[in-house]
C-alpha positions as CSV (number, residue, x, y, z in Angstrom):
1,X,-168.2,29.9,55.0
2,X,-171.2,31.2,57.0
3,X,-170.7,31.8,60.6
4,X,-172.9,28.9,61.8
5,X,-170.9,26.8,60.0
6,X,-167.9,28.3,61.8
7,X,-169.3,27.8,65.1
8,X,-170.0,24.2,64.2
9,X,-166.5,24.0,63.1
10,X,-165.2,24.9,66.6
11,X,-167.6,23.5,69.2
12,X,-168.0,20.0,67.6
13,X,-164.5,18.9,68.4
14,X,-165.0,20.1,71.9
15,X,-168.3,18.2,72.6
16,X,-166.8,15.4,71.3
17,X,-163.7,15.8,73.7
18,X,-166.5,16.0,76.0
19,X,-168.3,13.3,75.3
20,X,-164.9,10.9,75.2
21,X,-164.2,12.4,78.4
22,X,-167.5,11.4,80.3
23,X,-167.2,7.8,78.7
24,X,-164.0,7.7,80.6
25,X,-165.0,8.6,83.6
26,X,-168.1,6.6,83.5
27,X,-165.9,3.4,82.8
28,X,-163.4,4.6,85.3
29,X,-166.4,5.1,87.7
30,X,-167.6,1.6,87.1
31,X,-164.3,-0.1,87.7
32,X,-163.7,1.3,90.6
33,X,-166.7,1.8,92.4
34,X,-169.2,-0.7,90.9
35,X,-167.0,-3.3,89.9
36,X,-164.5,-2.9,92.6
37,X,-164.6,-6.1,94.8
38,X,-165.2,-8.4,91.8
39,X,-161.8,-7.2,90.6
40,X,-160.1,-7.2,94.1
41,X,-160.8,-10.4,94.1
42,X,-159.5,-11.4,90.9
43,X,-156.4,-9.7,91.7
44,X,-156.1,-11.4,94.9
45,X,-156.2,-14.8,93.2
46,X,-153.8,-14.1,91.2
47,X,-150.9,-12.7,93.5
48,X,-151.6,-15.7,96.2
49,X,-150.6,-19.0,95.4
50,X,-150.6,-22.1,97.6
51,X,-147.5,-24.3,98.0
52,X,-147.2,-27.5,99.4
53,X,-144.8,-28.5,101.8
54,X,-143.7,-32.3,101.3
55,X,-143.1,-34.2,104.8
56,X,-140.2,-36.2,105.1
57,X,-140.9,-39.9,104.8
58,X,-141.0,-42.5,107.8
59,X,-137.5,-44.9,107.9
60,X,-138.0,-48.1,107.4
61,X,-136.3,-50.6,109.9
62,X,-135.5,-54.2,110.6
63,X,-136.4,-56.2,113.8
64,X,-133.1,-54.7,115.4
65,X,-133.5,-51.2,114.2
66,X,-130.9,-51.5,111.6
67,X,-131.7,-48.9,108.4
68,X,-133.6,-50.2,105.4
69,X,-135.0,-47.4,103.3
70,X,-134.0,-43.7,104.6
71,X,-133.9,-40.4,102.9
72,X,-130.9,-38.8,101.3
73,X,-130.6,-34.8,100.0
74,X,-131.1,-34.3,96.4
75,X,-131.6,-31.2,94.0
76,X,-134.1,-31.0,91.4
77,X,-133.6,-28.3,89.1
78,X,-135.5,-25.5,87.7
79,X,-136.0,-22.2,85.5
80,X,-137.5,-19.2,84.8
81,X,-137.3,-18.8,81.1
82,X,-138.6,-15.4,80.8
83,X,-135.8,-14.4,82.7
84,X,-133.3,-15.7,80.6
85,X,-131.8,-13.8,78.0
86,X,-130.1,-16.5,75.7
87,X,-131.5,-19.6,75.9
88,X,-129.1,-21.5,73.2
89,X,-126.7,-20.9,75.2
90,X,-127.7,-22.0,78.4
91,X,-129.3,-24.9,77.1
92,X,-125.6,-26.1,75.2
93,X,-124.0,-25.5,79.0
94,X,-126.5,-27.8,80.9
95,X,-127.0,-30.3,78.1
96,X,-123.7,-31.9,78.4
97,X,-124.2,-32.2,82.6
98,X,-128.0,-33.5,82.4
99,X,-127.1,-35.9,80.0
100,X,-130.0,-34.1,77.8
101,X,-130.3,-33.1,73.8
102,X,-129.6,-29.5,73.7
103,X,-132.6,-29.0,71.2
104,X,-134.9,-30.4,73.7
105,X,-133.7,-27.9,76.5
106,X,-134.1,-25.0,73.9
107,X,-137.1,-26.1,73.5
108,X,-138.1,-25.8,77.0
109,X,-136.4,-22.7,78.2
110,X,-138.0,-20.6,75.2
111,X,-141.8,-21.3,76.3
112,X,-144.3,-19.1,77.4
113,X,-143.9,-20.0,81.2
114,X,-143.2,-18.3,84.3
115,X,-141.4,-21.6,86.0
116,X,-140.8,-25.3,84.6
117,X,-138.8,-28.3,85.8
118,X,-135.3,-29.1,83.8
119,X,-134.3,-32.3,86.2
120,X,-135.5,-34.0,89.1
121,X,-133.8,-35.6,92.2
122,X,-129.9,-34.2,90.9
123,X,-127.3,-35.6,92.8
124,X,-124.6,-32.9,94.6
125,X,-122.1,-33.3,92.3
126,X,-124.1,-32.0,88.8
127,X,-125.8,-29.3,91.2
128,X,-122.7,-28.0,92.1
129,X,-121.4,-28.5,88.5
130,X,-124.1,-26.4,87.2
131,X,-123.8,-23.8,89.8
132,X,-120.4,-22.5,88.5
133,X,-122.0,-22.0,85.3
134,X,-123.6,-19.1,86.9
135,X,-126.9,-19.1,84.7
136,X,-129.9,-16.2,84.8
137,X,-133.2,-17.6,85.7
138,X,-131.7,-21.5,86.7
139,X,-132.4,-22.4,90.4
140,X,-132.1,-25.5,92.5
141,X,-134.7,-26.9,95.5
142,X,-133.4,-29.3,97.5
143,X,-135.8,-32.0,97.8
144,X,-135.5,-35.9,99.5
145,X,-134.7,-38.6,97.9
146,X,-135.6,-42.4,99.1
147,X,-132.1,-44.4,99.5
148,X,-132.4,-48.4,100.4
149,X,-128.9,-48.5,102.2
150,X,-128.3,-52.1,101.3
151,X,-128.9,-51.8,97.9
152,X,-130.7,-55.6,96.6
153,X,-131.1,-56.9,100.2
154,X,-134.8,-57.3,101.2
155,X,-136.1,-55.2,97.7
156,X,-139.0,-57.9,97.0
157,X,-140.4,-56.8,100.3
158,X,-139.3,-53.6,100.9
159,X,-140.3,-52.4,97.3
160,X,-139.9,-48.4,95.8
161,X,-140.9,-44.7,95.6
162,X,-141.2,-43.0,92.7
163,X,-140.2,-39.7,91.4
164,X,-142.3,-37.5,94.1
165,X,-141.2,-39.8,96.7
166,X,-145.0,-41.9,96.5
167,X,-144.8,-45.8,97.0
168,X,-144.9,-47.7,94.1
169,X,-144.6,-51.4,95.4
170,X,-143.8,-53.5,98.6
171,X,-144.2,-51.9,101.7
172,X,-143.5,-48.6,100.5
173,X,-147.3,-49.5,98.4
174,X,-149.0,-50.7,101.1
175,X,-147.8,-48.5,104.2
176,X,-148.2,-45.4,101.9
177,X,-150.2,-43.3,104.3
178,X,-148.5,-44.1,107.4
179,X,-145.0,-43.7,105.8
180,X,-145.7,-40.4,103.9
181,X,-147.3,-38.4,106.4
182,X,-149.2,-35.6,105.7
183,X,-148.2,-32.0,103.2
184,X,-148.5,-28.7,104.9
185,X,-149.1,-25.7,102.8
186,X,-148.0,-21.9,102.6
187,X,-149.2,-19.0,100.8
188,X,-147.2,-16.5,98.8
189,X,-147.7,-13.3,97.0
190,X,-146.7,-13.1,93.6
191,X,-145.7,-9.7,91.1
192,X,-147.3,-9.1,87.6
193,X,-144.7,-11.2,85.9
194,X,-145.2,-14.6,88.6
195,X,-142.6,-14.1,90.6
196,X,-142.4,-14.7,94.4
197,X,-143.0,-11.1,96.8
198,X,-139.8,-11.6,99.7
199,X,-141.3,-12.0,102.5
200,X,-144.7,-12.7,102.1
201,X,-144.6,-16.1,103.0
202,X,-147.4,-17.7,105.2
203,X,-147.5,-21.1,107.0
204,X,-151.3,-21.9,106.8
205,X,-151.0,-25.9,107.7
206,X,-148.0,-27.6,109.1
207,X,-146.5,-30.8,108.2
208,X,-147.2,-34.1,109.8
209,X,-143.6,-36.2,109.0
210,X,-144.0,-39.9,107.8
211,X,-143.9,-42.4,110.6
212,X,-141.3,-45.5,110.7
213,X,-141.8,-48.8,110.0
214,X,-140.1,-51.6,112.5
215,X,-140.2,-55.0,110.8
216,X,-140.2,-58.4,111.8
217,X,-137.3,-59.4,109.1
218,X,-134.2,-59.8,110.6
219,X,-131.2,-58.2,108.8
220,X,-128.8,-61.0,109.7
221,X,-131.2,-63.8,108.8
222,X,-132.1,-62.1,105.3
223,X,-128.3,-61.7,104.1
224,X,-127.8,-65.2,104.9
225,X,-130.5,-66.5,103.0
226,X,-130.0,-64.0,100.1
227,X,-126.1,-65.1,100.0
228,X,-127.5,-68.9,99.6
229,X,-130.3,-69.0,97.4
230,X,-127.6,-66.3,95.1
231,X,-125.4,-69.0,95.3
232,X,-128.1,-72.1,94.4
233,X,-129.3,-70.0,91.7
234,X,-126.1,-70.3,90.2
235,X,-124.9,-73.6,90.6
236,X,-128.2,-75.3,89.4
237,X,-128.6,-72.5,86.6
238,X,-132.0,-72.2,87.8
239,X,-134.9,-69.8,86.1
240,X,-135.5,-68.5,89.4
241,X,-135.0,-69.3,93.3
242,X,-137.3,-68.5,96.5
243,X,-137.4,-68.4,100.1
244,X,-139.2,-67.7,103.2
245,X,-138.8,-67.9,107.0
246,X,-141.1,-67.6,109.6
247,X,-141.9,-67.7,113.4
248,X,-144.0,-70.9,113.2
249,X,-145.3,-69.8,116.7
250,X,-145.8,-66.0,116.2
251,X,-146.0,-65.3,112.3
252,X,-143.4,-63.2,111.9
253,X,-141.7,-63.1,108.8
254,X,-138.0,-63.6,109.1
255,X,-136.6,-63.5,105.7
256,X,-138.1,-63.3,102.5
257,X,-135.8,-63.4,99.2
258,X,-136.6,-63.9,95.7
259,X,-133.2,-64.5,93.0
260,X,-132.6,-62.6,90.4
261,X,-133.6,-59.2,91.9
262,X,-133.0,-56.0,91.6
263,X,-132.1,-53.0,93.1
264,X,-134.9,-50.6,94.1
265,X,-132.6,-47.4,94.5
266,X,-132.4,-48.1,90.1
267,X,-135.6,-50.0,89.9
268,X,-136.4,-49.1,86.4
269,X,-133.3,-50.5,85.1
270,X,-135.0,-54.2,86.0
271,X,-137.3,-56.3,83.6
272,X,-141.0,-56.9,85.7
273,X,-139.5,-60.4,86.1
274,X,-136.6,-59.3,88.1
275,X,-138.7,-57.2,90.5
276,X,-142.0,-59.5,90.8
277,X,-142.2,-60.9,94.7
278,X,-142.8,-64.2,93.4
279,X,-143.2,-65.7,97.0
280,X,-146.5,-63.4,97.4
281,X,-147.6,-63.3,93.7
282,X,-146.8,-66.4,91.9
283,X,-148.4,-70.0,91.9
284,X,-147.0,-73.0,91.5
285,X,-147.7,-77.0,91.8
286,X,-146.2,-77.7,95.2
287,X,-145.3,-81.4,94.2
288,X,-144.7,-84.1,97.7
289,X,-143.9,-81.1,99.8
290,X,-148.2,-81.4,99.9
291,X,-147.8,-84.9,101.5
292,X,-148.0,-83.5,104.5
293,X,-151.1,-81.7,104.3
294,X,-152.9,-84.8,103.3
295,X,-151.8,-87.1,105.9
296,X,-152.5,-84.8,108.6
297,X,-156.4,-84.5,107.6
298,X,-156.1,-88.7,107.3
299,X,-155.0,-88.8,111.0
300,X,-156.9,-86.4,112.2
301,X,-160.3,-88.1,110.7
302,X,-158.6,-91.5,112.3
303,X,-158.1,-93.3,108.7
304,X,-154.9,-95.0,109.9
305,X,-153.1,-96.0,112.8
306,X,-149.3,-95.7,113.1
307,X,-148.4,-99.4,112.6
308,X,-151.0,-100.0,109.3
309,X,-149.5,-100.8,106.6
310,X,-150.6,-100.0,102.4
311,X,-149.1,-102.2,99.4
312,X,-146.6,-99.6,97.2
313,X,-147.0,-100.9,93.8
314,X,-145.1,-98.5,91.0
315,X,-148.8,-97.6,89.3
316,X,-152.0,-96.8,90.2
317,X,-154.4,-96.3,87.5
318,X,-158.0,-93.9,88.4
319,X,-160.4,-94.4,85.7
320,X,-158.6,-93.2,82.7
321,X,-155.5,-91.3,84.3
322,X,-152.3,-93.6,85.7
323,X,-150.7,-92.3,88.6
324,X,-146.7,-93.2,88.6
325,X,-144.6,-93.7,91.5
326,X,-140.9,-91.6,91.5
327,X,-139.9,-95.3,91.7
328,X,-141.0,-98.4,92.3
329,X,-141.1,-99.9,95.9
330,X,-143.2,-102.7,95.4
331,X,-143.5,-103.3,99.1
332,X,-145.7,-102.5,101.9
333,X,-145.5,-98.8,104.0
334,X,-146.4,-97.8,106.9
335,X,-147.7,-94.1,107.0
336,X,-143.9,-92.9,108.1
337,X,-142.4,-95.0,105.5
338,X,-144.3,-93.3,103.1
339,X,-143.9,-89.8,104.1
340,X,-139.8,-90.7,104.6
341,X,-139.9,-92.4,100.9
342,X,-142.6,-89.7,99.6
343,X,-144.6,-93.0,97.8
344,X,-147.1,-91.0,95.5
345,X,-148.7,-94.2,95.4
346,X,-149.2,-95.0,99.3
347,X,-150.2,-91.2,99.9
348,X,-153.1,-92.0,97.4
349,X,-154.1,-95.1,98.5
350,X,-154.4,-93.3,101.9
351,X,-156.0,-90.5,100.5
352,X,-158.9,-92.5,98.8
353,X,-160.4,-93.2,102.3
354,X,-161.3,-89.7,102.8
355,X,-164.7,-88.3,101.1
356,X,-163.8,-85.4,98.6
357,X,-166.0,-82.7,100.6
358,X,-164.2,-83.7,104.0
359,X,-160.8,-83.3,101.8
360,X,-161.3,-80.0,100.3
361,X,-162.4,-78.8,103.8
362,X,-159.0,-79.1,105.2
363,X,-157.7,-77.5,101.9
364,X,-159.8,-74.7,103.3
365,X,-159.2,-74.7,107.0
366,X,-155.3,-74.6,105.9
367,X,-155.7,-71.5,104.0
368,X,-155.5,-72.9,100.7
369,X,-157.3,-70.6,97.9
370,X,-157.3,-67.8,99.8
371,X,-155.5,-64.8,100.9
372,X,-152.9,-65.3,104.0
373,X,-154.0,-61.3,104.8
374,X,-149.7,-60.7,104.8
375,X,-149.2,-56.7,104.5
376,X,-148.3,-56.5,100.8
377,X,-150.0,-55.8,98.0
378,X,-151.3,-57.8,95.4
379,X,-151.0,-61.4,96.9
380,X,-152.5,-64.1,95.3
381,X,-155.1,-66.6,95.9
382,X,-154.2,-69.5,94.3
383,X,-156.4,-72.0,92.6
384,X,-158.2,-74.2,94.4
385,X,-161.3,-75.7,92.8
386,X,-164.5,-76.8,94.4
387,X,-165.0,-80.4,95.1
388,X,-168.1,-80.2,93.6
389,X,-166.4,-80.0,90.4
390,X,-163.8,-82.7,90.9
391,X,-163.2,-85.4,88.7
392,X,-162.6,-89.0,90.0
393,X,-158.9,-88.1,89.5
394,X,-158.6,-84.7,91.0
395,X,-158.1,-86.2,95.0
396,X,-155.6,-88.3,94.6
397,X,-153.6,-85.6,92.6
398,X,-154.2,-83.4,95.2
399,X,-153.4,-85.6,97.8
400,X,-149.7,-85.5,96.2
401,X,-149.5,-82.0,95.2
402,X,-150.9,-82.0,91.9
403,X,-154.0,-80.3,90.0
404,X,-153.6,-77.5,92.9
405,X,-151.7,-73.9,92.7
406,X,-150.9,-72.2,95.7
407,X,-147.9,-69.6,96.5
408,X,-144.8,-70.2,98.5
409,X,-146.6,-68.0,101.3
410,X,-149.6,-69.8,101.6
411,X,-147.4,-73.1,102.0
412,X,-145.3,-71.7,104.9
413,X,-147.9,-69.9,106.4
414,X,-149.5,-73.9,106.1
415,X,-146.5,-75.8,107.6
416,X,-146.5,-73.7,110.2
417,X,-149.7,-74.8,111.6
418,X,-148.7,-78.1,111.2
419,X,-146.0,-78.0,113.3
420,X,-146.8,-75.2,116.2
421,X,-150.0,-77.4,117.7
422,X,-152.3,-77.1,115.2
423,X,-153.3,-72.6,114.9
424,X,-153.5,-71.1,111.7
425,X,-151.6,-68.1,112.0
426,X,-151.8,-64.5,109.9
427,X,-148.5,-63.8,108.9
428,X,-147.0,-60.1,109.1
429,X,-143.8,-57.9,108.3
430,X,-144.1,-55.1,110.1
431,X,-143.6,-55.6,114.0
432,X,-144.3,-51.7,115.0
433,X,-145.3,-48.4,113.9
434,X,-143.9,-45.4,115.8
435,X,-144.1,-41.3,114.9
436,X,-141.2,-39.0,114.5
437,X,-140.8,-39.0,118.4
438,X,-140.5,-42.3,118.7
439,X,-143.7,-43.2,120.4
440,X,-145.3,-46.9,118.9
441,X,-148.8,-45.9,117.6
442,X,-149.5,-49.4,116.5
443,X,-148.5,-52.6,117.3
444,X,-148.7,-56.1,115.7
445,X,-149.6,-59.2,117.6
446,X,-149.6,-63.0,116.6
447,X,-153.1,-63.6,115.0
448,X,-154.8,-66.9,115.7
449,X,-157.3,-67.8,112.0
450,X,-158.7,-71.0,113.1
451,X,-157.1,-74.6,114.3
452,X,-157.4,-76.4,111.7
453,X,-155.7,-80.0,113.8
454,X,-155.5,-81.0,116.9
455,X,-152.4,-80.7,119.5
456,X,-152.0,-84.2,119.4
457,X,-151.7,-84.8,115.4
458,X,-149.3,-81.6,114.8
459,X,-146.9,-83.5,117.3
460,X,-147.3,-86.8,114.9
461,X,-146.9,-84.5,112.3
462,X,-143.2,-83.4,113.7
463,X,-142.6,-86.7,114.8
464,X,-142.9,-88.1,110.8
465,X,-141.2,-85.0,109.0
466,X,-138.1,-85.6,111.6
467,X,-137.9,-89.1,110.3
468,X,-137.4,-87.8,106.5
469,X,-134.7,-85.7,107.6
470,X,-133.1,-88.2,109.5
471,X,-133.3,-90.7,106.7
472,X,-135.5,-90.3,104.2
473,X,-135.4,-88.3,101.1
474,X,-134.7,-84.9,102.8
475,X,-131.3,-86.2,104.9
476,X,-129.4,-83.8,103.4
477,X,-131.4,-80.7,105.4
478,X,-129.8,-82.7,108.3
479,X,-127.6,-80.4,110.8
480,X,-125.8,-82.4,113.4
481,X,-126.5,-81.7,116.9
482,X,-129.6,-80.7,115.9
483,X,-133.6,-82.2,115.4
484,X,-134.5,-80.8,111.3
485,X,-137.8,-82.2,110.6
486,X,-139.4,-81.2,106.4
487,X,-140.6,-82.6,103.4
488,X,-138.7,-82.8,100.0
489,X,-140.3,-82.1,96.9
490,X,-139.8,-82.6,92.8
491,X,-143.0,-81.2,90.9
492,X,-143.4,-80.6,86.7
493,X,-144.4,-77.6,85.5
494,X,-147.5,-77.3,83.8
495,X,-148.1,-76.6,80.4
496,X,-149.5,-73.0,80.0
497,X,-151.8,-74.0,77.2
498,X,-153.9,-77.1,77.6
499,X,-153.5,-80.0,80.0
500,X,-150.7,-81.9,80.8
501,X,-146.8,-80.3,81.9
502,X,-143.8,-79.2,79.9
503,X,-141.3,-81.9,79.2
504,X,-138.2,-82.1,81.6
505,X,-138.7,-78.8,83.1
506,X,-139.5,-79.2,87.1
507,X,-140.0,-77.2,90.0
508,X,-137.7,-78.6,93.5
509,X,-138.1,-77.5,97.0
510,X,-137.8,-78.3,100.5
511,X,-139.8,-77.0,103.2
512,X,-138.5,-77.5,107.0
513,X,-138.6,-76.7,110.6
514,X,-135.9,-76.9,113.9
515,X,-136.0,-77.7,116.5
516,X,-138.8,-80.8,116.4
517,X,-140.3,-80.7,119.8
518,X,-140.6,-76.7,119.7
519,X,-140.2,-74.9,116.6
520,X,-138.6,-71.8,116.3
521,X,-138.3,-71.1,112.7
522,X,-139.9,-72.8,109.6
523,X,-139.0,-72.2,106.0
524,X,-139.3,-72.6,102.7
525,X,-136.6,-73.2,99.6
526,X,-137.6,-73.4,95.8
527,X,-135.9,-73.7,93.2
528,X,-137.5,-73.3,89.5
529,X,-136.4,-74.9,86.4
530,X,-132.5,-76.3,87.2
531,X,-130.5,-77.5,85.0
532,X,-129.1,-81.3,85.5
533,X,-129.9,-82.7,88.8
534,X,-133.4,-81.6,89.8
535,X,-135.0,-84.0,92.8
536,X,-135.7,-81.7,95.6
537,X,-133.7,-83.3,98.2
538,X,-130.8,-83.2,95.9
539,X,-130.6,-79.3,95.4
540,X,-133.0,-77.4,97.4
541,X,-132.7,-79.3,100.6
542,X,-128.5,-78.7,101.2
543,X,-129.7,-75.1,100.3
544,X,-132.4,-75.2,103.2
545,X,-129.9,-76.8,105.6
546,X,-126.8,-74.4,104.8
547,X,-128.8,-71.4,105.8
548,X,-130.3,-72.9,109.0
549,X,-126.9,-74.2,110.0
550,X,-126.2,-70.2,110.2
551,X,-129.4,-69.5,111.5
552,X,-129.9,-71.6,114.0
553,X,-127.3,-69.8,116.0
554,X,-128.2,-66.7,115.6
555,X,-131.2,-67.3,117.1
556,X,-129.8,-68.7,120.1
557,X,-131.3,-72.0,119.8
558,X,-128.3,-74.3,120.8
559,X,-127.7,-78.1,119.7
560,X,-129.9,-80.1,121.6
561,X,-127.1,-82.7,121.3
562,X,-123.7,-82.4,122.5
563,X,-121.1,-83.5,120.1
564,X,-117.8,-85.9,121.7
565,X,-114.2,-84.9,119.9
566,X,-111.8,-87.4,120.9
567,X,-108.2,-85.4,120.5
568,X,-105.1,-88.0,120.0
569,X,-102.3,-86.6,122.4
570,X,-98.8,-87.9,120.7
């Protein structure tokens, strides 16, 4: 070997050291002086993570501030699988207590994650169960859970949360924002691996809790009316029953109550059916309980006068439809006598006098085909068709309930200006909103529409619907000592496809007020597809006069007629 090939030999591997050496440092050089901040930025990202803070959500209250929906303690439980060591196992210890397939938890606790959730909302008892198990890398945070202390009571109106505590339905939906409050956040530093730095924690927004909800239901006044439509459900082996009760003077609701139900604490456990607020959502043919409605817009356009009398024949025929009485009367009726007999026949004979335009105005100025404005989601409008689109048939079914769809709501929220002087008023649930300290940041006061009668007409109004109660078709709303005034009402239900209604299937209802000269409540009782006995002064109006014979009462309004016992002394 030649000696320049010897010095090649042993100062080639030394420039190359060289070399790899200043490519080093170079990089090393651009890292951390040219590339420096980009990085320190990167890194910063990565070791601080934001957390939210979940408020705890507003109470929700009756009229009396008795407890509705609070919040209970629950445990939702979590792991680290990196940090644990033997998964099978762990995952055959908590499968029995979650109630979950062990393959499914293996599944989870061997992934690729820093943290995952194995169960949500735990009560005590399987969190402490799993505790003694003493497992690496499982943890617990204890979270809030929404309770509804009386279980079924009020859940059409109250509605749910879901699993992250968010409103789902009712006034949980449509109170979300006031009732949830508002997150606050923290940051935390995190290690190479994920996990939390101690002590690093910091408070960048606080929490706002949920505020409370004060409603205008009474407690007392919704059991009682739960117990009896329970109870009317199952003696008439009904598809379904409904009720409402209002403050015919204010709006308030009362009571609302739809049978079957459900229970929102286990709301998933119920068929839609069960859990649909069929007062607020559903429509239905409202039957004779209409009557009313009709002859108030005849009086108050001056088509009759109290003494006139119209022929009651059992038919009517209008162009190609016939119209049939309940029964025949075959007699003459005064405008009382009709509304005390509920004569299909008379109402439309009355009825006819009126132009259609002037008739579907009042349809309008009662609140008919639109929304009452009530604070719940999803209410519906009804169906109430133009007049410009009527047949020569469609008035007079109208006039007696027929070829219109409206909900049990919108019917109330009706009768009540018919009996409180005439004022259209917006009904409401929730009374008052206050924050965590107790101070009311908003109020709810009685809301005026429109009139839609005069003073003068609502109090011949009163003055007729006594006069069914006392003996007409709804005498069995009657309460001694007391002045009931309402309208009965039997209505078919109509065929889904097509025209015409489904054969011996019927809807039955009573609608009613106390006392006469100054209402103080007003409601509503339907009952939808009995079996056997079906008029509605047969079944739904004892229902109606059970519950305001408790009622009553309890809202202090006394008999306005004092009842003689003789006692035999021996």
């Amino acid at each position: 070997m030649s000696k320049q090939n010897k010095k090649v030999h042993i100062y080639l591997p030394f420039f190359l050291i060289c070399f790899a050496f200043l490519v080093i440092v170079a990089r090393l050089y651009s890292l951390q002086i040219i590339e420096h901040e980009e990085f320190k930025q990167e890194v910063s990202k990565s070791q601080v993570r934001k957390v939210d803070i979940l408020p705890e959500r507003g109470i929700i209250y009756d009229r009396n501030l008795e407890k509705l929906a609070v919040n209970i303690p629950s445990y939702s439980l979590y792991a680290y699988p990196k940090k644990i060591s033997h998964p099978e196992e762990a995952a055959g210890k908590l499968s029995s207590i979650l109630g979950m397939k062990k393959s499914w938890l293996v599944k989870q606790l061997k992934k690729e994650k820093v943290f995952l959730w194995l169960g949500r909302k735990l009560p005590l008892i399987k969190k402490e169960m799993i505790e003694t198990l003493a497992l690496e890398g499982i943890g617990f945070v204890e979270e809030t859970e929404r309770f509804y202390l009386q279980k079924k009571l009020a859940s059409h109106l109250l509605g749910f949360t879901g699993i992250d505590n968010q409103g789902l339905a009712g006034l949980e939906l449509y109170y979300e924002e006031e009732l949830r409050g508002k997150r606050g956040h923290f940051l935390i530093r995190e290690d190479a691996l994920g996990y939390e730095i101690p002590l690093t924690r910091r408070i960048t927004q606080g929490l706002v809790p949920g505020m409370d909800l004060v409603l205008t239901i009474d407690n007392i006044i919704q059991s009682i009316v739960e117990k009896e439509i329970s109870l009317a459900l199952e003696e008439t082996e009904a598809r379904s029953v409904e009720a409402l009760f209002m403050n015919p003077q204010t709006g308030e609701i009362l009571a609302l109550a739809n049978k079957p139900d459900y229970d929102p604490n286990h709301y998933s456990d119920f068929s839609p059916f069960f859990r649909r607020n069929r007062v607020v959502h559903s429509i239905y043919e409202p039957g004779s309980t209409f009557k009313p409605f009709t002859a108030s817009a005849i009086l108050e356009e001056g088509l009759i006068t109290m003494e006139e009398s119209v022929y009651c024949e059992g038919t009517i025929k209008i162009a190609s439809h016939t119209f049939h009485d309940w029964k025949p009367f075959n007699q003459y009726f005064t405008l009382a006598d009709i509304l005390r007999n509920s004569s299909s026949i008379g109402m439309i004979k009355l009825a006819s006098r009126m132009d259609k335009e002037i008739f579907s105005e009042y349809l309008h100025l009662f609140g008919f085909g639109e929304k009452t404005g009530i604070d719940l989601s999803g209410e519906a409008k009804g169906i109430v068709r133009a007049a410009s689109s009527w047949s020569l048939t469609d008035l007079p079914a109208i006039s007696i309930g027929q070829a219109i769809a409206i909900t049990p709501l919108q019917m109330l929220t009706a009768f009540c200006a018919l009996v409180n002087g005439g004022e259209l008023l917006k009904p409401y649930l929730v009374k008052y909103i206050r924050n965590a300290e107790g101070k009311r940041v908003k109020e709810n006061e009685p809301t005026v529409v429109r009139r839609v009668i005069s003073p003068s007409t609502s109090v011949q109004i009163k003055e007729l619907l006594e006069q069914v109660v006392e003996d007409g078709t709804g005498r069995r709303a009657k309460i001694e000592g007391y002045s009931i005034g309402g309208k009965t009402g039997t209505a078919q239900v109509p065929a889904l496809a097509g025209r015409g209604y489904i054969p011996n299937k019927y809807i039955s209802s009573f609608m009613g007020f106390a006392p006469v000269a100054s209402p103080g409540i007003a409601g509503i009782v339907i009952i939808k597809e009995p079996t056997g006995a079906y008029y509605g002064g047969e079944i739904a109006a004892p229902v109606f006069q059970r519950i305001m014979k408790r009622v009553l009462p309890h809202l202090d309004i006394l008999p306005e007629q004092e009842e003689w016992v003789t006692v035999r002394v021996s």
